[in-house]
N, C-alpha and C positions, 0 to 999 in steps of 0.2 A: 205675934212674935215672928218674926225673920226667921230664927232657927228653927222653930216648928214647922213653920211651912217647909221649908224647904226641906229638911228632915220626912214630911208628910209626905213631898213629891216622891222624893227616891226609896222610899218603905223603909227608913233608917226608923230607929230609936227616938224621940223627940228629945236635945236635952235639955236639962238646964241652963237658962242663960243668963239669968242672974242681970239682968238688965245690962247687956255686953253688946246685942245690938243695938241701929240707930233705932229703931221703934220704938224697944223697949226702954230708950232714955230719953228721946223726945219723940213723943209720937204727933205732936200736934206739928212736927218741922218737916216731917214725913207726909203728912197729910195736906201742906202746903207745897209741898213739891212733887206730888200725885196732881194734882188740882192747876198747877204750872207746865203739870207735862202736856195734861190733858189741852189745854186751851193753847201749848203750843200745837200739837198732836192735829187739832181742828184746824187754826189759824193754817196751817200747811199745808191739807187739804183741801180745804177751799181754795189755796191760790195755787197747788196745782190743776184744779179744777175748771180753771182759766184756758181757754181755746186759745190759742196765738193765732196773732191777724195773719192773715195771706201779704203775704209779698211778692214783689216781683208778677211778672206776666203768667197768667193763667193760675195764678192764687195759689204758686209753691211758696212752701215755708222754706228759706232756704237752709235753716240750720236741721230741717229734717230731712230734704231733701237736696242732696249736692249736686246730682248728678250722674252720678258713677263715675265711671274713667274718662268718659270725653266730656264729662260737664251737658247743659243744657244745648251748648250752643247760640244762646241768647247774647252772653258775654263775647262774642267773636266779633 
């Protein structure tokens, strides 16, 4: 139950909840949208996990590397 726990976190009272949260009224919609997060949770991982190619001369990325104030100088 959703109210237990969180009741459990904070040292509150557990109450009754009479099946008022989403758990306790469908728990199997809950358990498909744990299972949705998780495999998005992964899939986003992995493609930040993705090295970006080198660009430009001497293998600057340029979206991580702009320059500073005068730029490379490349562009001139």
């Amino acid at each position: 139950c959703r109210h237990a726990t969180i009741a459990k976190y904070f040292g509150d009272e557990v109450p009754a909840c009479n099946r008022a949260c989403d758990h306790c009224k469908n728990p199997e919609i809950v358990v498909k949208q744990l299972d949705s997060l998780q495999r998005f949770d992964i899939s986003k991982a992995q493609a930040s996990a993705e090295k970006p190619t080198a660009q430009g001369p001497f293998g600057f990325i340029h979206d991580l590397y702009e320059g500073g104030r005068k730029g490379y100088g490349f562009e001139r």
